[in-house]
N, C-alpha and C positions, 0 to 999 in steps of 0.2 A: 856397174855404172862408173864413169870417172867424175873422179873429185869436180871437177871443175862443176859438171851439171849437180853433183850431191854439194856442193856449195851455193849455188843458184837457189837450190830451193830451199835450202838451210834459211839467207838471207830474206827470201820470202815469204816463208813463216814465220820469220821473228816480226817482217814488215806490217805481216795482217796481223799478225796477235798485237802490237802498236795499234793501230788502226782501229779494233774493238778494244782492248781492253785485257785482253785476255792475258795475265803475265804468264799461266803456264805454257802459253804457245810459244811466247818467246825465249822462256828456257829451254823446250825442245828444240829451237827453230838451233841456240846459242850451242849445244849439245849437239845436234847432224855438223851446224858447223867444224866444233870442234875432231867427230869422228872424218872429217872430209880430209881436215888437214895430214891427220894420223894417216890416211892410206895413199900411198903413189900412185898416181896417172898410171893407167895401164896404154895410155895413147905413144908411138912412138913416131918422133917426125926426123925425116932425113934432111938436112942442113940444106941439100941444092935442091931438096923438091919447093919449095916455096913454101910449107905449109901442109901440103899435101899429108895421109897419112899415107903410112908405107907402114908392110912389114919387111922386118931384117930379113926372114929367110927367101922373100919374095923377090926381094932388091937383090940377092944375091945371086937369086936365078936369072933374072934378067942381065945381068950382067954376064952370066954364062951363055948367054944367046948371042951376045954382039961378036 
């Protein structure tokens, strides 16, 4: 999974443990947080694709075709 979504749901279990009452949800929720930060994006984006994802090895072939 990438961080981004393991941070998403980090911040929404801390939301709902808020919400009930629950503080151990919120240390867990503060806890995926924190491990989200610790791992890098596995996502790679190429500057002229807009956004798009690409792979390097892929982009590379394509560019062997033109």
């Amino acid at each position: 999974m990438n961080s981004t979504r393991d941070k998403a749901q980090a911040f929404t279990k801390q939301l709902v443990g808020q919400m009930v009452g629950d503080d151990l949800l919120v240390q867990e929720g503060k806890e995926q947080e924190r491990e989200a930060d610790r791992e890098p994006s596995k996502v790679h984006y190429d500057e002229h694709a807009a956004g798009r994802r690409t792979d390097p090895s892929r982009a590379a072939s394509r560019k062997d075709k033109s």
